[in-house]
N, C-alpha and C positions, 0 to 999 in steps of 0.2 A: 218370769218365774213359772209362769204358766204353761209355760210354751214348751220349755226344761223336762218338764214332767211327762208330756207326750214322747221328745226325740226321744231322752235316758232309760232304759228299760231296767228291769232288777236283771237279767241275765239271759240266757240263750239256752232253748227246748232243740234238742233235736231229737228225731225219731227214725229209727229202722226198725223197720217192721215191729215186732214186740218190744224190744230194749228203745227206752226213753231215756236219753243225758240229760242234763241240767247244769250247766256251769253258772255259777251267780258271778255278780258283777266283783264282786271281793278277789275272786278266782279268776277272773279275765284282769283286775288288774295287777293282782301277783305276776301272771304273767308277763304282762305287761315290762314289771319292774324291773323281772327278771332279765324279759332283753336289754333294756339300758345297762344293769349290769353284768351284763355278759359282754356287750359286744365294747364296753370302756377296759373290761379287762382283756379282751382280745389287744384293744388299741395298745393297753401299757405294754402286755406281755411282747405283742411285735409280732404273732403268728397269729393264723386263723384256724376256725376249726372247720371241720367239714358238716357239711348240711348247713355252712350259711349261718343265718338267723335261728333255726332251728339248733343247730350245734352250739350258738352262746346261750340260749333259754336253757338248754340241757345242761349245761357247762355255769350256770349260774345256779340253778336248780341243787344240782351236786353239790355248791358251792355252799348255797344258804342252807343243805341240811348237812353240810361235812361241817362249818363251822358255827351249829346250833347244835348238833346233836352228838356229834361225835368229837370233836375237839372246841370244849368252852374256853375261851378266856374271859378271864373276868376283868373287871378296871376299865375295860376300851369305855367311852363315851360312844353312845351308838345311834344314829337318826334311824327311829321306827316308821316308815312310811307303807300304812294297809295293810299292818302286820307283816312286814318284812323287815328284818334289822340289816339296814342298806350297809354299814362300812364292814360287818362281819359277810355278807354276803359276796363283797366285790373281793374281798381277801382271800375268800374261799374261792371265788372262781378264778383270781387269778393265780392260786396255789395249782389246781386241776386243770388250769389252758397253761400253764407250766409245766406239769405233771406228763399233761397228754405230747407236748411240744417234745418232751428228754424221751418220753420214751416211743413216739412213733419220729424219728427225725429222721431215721435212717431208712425208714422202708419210705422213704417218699421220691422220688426218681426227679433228680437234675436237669434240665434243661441244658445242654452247650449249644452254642454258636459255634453253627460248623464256618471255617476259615476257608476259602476259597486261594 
């Protein structure tokens, strides 16, 4: 337990010149959540999003404030996990890596197998 307390830090200082960040550990691991549920709704939806890992944190992000802030439903049962409500979060990113899938589908350029 002791030992716990040295590795675990409350969160991460960084510094450029004047401007000091601070993300506390709360905030590292929203993140966190957010990619698991980002890149599960990539898995269901069947496409990927660009920028990788960076595009499902985005794409989960949207998700848990498109459906916390902007479309509530009520009734769902919901696992709160560090302040993220995980089954309203996954539903929202898998609405928005659907979303993004209908409407960039056509500017994304095909590959063929050229036939010799």
């Amino acid at each position: 337990m002791l030992a716990s307390l040295f590795v675990l830090a409350d969160g991460v200082t960084i510094k450029f010149g004047d401007n000091v960040w601070t993300f506390g550990l709360n905030f590292i691991l929203y993140l966190v959540i957010a990619a698991v549920v980002g890149l599960i709704a990539e898995y269901i939806v069947g496409w990927r999003l660009p920028l990788g890992i960076i595009g499902a944190i985005v794409a989960a992000l949207v998700g848990i404030w498109l459906m916390t802030q902007v479309i509530v439903i009520t009734g769902i049962g919901d696992w709160v996990l560090f302040g993220v409500p995980v089954v309203r979060a996954l539903i929202g990113a898998i609405l928005f890596t659907a979303l993004w899938h209908l409407l960039t589908y056509g500017l994304t350029r095909h590959r063929y197998r050229a036939t010799v």
